[in-house]
C-alpha positions in Angstrom: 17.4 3.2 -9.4 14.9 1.4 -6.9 12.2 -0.5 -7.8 9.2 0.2 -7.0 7.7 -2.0 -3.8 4.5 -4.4 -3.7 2.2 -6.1 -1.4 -0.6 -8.0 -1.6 -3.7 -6.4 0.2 -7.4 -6.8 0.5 -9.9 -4.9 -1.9 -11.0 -2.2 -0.9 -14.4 -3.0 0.9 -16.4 0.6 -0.2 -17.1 1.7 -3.5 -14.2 3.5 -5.2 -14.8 3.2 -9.0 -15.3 7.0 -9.0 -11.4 7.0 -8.3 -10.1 4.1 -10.2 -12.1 4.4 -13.0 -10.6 8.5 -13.5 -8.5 8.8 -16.3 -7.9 12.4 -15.7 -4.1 12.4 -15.6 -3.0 11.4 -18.8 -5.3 8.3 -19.2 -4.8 7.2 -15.3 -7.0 8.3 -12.3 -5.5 11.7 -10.4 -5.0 9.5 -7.5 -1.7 8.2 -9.2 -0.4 11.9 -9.9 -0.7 12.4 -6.0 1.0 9.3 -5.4 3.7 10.2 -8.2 4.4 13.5 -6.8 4.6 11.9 -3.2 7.1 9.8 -4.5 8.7 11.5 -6.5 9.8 14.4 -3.4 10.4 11.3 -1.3 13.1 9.5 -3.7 14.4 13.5 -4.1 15.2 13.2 -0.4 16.1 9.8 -0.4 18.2 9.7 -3.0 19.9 13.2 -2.8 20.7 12.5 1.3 22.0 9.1 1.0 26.0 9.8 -1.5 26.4 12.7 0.7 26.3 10.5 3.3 29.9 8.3 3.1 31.7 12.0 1.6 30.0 13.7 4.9 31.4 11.5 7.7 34.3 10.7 5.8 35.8 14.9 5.8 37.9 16.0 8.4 36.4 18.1 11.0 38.1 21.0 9.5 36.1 20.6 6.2 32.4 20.7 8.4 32.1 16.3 8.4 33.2 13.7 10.9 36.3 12.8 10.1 35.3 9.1 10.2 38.2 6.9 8.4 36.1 5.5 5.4 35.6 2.0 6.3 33.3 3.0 9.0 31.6 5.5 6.8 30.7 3.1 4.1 29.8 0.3 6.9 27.6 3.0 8.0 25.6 3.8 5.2 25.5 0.2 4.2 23.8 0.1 7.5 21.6 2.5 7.2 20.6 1.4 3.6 20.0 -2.2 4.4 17.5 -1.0 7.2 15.8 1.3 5.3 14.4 -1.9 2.8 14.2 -3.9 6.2 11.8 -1.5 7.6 9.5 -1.7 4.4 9.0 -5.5 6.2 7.3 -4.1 9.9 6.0 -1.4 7.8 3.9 -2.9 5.6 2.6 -5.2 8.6 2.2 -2.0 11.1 -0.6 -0.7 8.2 -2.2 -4.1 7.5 -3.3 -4.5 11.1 -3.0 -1.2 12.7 -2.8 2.1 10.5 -4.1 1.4 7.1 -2.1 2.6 3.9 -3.1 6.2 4.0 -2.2 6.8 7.8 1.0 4.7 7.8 1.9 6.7 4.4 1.8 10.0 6.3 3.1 9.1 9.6 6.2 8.0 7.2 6.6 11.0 5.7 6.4 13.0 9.0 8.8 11.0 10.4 11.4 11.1 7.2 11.1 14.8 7.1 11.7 15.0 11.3 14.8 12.9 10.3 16.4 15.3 7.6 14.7 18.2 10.2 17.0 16.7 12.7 20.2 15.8 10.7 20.0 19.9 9.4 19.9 20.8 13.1 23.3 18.6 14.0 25.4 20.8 12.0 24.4 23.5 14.9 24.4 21.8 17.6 28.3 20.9 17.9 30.7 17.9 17.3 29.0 15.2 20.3 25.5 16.3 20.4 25.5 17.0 16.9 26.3 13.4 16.0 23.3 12.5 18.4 21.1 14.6 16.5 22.9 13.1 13.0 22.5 9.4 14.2 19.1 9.9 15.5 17.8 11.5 11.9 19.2 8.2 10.0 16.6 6.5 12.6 14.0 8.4 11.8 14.4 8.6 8.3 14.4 4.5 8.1 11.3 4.1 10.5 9.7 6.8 7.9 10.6 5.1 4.8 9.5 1.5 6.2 6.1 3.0 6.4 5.6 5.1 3.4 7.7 2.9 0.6 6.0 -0.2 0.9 2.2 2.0 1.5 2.1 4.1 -1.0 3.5 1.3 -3.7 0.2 -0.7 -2.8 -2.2 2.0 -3.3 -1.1 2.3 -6.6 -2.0 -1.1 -7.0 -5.3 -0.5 -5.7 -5.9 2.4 -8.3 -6.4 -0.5 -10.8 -8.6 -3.3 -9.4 -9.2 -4.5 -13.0 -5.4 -5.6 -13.4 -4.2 -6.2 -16.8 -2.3 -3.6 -18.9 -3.5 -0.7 -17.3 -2.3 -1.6 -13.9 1.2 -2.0 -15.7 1.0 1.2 -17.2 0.6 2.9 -14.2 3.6 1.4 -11.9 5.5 2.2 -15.2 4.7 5.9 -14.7 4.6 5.8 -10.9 8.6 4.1 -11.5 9.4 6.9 -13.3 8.5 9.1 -11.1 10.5 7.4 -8.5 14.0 7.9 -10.9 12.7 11.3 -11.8 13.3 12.8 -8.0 16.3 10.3 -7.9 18.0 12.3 -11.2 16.9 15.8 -9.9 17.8 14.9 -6.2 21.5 14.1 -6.8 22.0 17.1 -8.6 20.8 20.0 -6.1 21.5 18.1 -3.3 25.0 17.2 -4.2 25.6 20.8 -5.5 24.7 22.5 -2.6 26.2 20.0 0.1 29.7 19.8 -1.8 29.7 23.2 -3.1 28.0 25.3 -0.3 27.9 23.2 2.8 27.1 19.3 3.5 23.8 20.8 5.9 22.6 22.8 3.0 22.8 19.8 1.3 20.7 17.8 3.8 18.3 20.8 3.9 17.5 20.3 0.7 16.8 17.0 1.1 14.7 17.5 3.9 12.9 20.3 2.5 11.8 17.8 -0.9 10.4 15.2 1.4 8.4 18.3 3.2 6.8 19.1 -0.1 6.2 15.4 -0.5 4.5 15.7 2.7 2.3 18.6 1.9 1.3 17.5 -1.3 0.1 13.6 0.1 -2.1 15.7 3.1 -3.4 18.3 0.7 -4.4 15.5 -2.3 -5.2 12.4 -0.9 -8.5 13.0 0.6 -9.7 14.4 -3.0 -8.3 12.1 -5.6 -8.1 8.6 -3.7 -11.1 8.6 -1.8 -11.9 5.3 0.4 -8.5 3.8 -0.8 -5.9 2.8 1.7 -8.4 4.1 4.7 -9.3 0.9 6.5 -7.4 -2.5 7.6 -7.3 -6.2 6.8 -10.0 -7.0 9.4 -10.7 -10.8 10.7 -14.8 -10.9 10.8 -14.1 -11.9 14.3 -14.0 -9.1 16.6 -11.9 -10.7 19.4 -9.6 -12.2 17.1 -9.3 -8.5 15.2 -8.5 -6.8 18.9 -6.3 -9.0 19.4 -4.4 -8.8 16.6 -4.3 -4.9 17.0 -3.4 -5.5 20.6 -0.5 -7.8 19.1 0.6 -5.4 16.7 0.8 -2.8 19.4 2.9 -4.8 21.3 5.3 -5.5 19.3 5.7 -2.3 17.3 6.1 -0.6 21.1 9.0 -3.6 22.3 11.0 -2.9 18.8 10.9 0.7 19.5 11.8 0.4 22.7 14.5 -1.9 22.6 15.8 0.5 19.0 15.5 3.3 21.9 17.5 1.7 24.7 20.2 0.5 22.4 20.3 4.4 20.8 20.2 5.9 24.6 23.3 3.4 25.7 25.3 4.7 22.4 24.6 8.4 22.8 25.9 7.8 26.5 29.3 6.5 25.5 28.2 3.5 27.8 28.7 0.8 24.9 31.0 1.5 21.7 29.4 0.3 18.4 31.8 -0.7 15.7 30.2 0.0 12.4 31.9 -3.0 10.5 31.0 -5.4 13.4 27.6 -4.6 13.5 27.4 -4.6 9.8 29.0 -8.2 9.8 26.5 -9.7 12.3 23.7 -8.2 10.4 24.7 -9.8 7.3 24.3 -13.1 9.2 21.1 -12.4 10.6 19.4 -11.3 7.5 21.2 -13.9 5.4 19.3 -16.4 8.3 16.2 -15.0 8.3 16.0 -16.0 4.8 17.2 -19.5 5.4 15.0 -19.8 8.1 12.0 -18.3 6.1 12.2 -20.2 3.0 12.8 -24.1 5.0 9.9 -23.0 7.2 8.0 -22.7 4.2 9.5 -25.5 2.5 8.5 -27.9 5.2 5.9 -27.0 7.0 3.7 -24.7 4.1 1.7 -27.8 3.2 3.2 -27.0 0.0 2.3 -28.8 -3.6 5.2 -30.8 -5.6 5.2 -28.2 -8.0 4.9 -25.0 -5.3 8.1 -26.7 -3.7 10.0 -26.7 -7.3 8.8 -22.7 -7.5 9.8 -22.2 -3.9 12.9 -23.6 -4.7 13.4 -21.1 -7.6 12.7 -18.3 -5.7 15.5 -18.7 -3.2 18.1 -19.6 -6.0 16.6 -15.9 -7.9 16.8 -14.5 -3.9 20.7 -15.6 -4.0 21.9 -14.1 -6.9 20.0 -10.9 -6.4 21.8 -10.3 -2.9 25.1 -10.4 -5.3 23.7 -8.0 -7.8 23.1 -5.7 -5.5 25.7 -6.0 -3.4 27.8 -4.5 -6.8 25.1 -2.6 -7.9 24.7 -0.6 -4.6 28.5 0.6 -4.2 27.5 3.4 -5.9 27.1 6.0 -2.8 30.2 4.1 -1.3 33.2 2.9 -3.5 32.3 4.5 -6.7 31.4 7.4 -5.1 34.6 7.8 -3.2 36.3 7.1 -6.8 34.5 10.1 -8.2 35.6 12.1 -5.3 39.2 11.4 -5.2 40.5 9.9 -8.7 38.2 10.8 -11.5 38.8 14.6 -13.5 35.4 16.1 -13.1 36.3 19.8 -14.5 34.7 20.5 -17.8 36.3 24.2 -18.6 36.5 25.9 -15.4 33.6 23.9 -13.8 34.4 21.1 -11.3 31.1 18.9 -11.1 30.2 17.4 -7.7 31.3 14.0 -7.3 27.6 13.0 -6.0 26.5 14.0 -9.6 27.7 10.9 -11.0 25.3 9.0 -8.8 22.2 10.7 -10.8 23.6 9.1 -14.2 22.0 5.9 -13.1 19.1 7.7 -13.5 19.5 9.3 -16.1 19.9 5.7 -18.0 16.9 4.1 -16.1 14.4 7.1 -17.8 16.5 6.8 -21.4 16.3 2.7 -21.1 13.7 1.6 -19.1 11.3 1.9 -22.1 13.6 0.4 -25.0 14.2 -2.6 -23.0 10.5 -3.1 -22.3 10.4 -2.8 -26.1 13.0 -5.4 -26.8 11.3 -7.7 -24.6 7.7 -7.3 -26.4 9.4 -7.6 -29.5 11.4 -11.1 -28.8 8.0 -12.2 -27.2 5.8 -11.7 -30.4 8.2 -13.4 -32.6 8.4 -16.3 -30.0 11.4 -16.0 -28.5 10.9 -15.0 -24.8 13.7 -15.4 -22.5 13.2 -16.8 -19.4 13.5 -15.4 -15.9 17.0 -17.0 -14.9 18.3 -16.3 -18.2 17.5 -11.9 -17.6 19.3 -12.5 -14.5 21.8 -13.9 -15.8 22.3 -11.0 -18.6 21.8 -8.5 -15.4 24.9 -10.2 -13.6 26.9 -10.2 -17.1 26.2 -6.5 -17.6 27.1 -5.7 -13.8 30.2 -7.8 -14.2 31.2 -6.0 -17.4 30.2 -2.6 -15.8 32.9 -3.4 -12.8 36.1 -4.8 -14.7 35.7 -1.3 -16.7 36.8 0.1 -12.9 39.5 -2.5 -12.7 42.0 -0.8 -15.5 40.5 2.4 -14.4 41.4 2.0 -10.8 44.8 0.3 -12.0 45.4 2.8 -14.2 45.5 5.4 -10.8 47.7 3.0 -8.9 50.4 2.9 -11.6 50.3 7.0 -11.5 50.9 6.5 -7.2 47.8 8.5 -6.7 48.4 11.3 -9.1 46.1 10.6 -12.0 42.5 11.6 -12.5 41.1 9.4 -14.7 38.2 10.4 -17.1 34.4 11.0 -16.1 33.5 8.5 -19.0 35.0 5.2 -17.0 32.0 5.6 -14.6 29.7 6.8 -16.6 30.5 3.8 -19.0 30.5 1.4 -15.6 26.5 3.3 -15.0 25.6 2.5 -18.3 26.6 -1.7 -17.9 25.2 -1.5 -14.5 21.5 0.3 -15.5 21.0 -2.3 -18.0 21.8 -5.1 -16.1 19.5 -3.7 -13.2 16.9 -3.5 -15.5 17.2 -7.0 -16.7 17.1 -8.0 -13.0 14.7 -5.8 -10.9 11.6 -6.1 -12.5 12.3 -9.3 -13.6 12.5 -10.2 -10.3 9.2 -8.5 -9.2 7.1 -10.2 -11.9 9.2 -13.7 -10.8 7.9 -13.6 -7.4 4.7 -12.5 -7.9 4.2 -15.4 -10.4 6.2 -18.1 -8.9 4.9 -17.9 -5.0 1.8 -19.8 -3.9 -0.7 -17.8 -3.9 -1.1 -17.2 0.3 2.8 -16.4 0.6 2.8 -13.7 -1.9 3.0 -11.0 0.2 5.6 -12.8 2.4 7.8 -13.6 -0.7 7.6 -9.8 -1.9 9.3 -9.0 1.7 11.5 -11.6 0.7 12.6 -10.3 -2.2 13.3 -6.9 -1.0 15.5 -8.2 2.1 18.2 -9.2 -0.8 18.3 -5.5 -1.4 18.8 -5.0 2.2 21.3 -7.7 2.2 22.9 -6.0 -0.8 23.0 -3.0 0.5 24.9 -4.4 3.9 27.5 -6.3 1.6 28.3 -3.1 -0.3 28.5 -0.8 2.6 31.0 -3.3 4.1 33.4 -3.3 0.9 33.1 0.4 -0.5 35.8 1.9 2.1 38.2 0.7 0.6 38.7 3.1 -1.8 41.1 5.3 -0.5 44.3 7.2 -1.2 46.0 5.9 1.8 45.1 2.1 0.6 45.9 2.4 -3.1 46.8 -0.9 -3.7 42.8 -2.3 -2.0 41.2 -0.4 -4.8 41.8 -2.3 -7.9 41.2 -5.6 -5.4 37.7 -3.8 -4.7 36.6 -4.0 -8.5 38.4 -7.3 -9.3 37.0 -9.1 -6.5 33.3 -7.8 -7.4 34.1 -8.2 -11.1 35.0 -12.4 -10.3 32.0 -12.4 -8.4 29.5 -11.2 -10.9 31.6 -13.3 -13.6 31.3 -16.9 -11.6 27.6 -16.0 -10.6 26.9 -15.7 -13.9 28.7 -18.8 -14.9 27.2 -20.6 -12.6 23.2 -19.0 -13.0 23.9 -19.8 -16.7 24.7 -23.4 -16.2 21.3 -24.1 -14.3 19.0 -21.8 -16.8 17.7 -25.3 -18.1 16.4 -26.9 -14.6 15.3 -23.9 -13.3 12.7 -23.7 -16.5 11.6 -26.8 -16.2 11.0 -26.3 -12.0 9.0 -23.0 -13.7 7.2 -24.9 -16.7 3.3 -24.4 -14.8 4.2 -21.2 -13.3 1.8 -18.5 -14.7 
């Protein structure tokens, strides 16, 4: 579902083995069940807020939503998605130099559950000012999760100074935490917001995050000790106030500016077009990166052989942004497919549409360890497959997962609209798509941690999650078109994502061989 987030920071500079060296909760210290449950409440919310999202602003006023037409709802929460993994990048520097882990991890979670406190309150507060309070929640919910993802994903880390197998272990039970409030999220949320009303749904959202909240505050002083309690200091005390003084600085411009630009909106006194917006901020991420990696690339004082890794790492950045720009359709365009052309009644039960969004899942907890298998097994009998070649099986399997939608989604054009298809075309299209994001996403996070020089590790990390972010924009930008009033865009949806995936692949495939060799002293 997501993966889970890493950053390279300093050792802690107390003692801490009494905390690290626990093996209280099932073999691991009981730091990592705080951090687990913290998670896990905060993917609940996450997770169970973000497919009502496009169905919310996309009903009529009459049926308690917006009555946004869909392309702007999808560009919307393509939006809001792509800023939620951009804000891990601020986030993550905000706690290096100012907060520390722990602080930046609550502060986050106050401000997510303020967010969903705040969206829950614009369902009483009337169609203008309720949107204000709507819009405004989104905002707090992405400055929230830019400080608690990122955080709490690097204490974990710091739970296992010794590395090795254990370490692994751990993120693997931390990830599955993270899928386990996903799974459990969709389903309550999506329940009560389609069944009872969207706000109850958001409630419930909110309410997760609140207990996530609650059990962080109440834990973390007992099972993590020192951990994630000071800063990256320079020994320099000038040089440290200044860098706090820096940080303050520009944490208070990017609010303000974030505050002027929200204040001019809510006034009516400039229009923001969703699709515009998400258009230009395509470009700018897509530039960052450019700009990021031939900074790096020319003036990094870079090795022959770091260049070649460098190198590799923005090829791996390219065709991750075109994973997840299929992958992530799932709150927009398959979403809106469950809603409007897929049979969901099993007897006299009508499932939610958002359920279908929890099957990812589902798969992720059911796979996740058979494909970790598979690759331990291939790697003892010598046959290890290399890091563009998993790629390249994840864009295969998302390619296959999207031409299932293409005879699906034709199959509801040649019925004009009246055919619901069955449940088992997306749930087949979940299954292709899980195992290709599980060839891909950790794959990726091992890639960069072992291809980047060592003193850009951190940077390449953020690097690697802005093709998420840029994923996340792409998809937001497509999904609306799924529609009944556009039958004819739909198929072209799932085709044009499907020839994507398949000429990615193609062309991924084609360079496997160079890109090993570029990789051949990368440990």
């Amino acid at each position: 579902m997501t993966s889970q987030t890493s950053r390279s920071t300093a050792a802690p500079a107390v003692d801490a083995s009494k905390y690290t060296s626990d093996t209280s909760f099932f073999g691991h210290p009981r730091g990592l069940a705080t951090l687990f449950f913290t998670e896990m409440w905060e993917r609940f919310s996450f997770y169970g807020l973000r497919p009502l999202l496009v169905l919310f602003m996309a009903a009529a006023l009459t049926e308690g939503g917006f009555g946004f037409d869909r392309s702007s709802a999808s560009a919307i929460v393509g939006i809001y998605a792509a800023s939620v993994y951009l804000a891990s990048l601020p986030g993550g520097w905000i706690a290096d130099r100012l907060l520390g882990l722990r602080r930046a991890i609550l502060l986050g979670a106050v401000l997510i559950t303020s967010g969903h406190l705040s969206i829950g309150v614009s369902g009483m507060a009337g169609e203008s000012v309720g949107k204000i309070f709507f819009f405004l929640g989104l905002i707090f919910i992405v400055l929230g999760t830019g400080l608690l993802k990122p955080n709490i994903s690097a204490i974990v880390g710091d739970l296992y100074p010794e590395g090795g197998g254990r370490r692994d272990a751990g993120f693997s039970v931390f990830y599955m935490g993270i899928n386990l409030g996903a799974f459990v999220g969709q389903l309550v949320t999506g329940w009560l917001g389609e069944r009872v009303s969207w706000h109850w749904g958001f409630g419930a959202a909110g309410f997760g995050m609140f207990l996530g909240l609650i059990v962080f505050w109440k834990a973390a002083g007992k099972t993590l000790g020192p951990l994630g309690l000071d800063i990256v200091r320079d020994p320099d005390p000038a040089v440290q106030a200044k860098r706090e003084n820096m940080t303050k600085l520009g944490t208070g411009l990017g609010l303000g500016v974030l505050a002027l630009v929200f204040a001019l909106a809510a006034s009516g006194a400039v229009h923001l077009d969703p699709q515009t917006i998400g258009r230009w901020m395509g470009v700018v991420l897509v530039s960052i990166a450019v700009v990021f990696f031939a900074n790096i690339y020319i003036t990094g004082n870079l090795t022959g052989d770091e260049k070649k890794r460098v190198a590799v790492i923005f090829v791996l950045f390219l065709f991750a942004a075109i994973f997840w720009a299929a992958f992530e359709q799932a709150p927009t365009s398959l979403n809106l497919f469950a809603r409007d052309f897929t049979d969901r009644t099993i007897g006299d039960f009508e499932m939610p549409a958002t359920w279908f969004n929890s099957v990812n899942s589902l798969f992720i907890i059911i796979f996740a360890p058979i494909v970790g298998a598979i690759w331990l097994s291939m790697a003892k009998r010598g046959v290890e497959l290399s890091s563009p070649t998993k790629f390249a099986l994840g864009l295969a399997f998302a390619g296959a997962g999207f031409m299932i939608m293409i005879w699906a989604a034709n199959a509801v054009v040649a019925s004009g609209g009246s055919l619901k298809v069955s449940p088992w075309w997306l749930v087949a299209s979940y299954l292709l798509q899980t195992l290709g994001e599980l060839c891909l996403s950790p794959v990726g996070l091992s890639s960069m941690t072992k291809l980047s020089p060592r003193r850009y590790v951190g940077q390449m990390m953020g690097i690697w999650f802005l093709a998420t972010s840029v994923g996340n924009l792409i998809a937001g930008l497509i999904g609306g078109d799924v529609d009944p009033e556009k039958l004819e865009a739909m198929p072209t949806v799932f085709t044009t994502t499907t020839i994507f995936l398949a000429v990615s692949t193609l062309i991924l495939a084609l360079m496997i061989v160079p890109i090993r060799k570029m990789m051949a002293n990368a440990k």
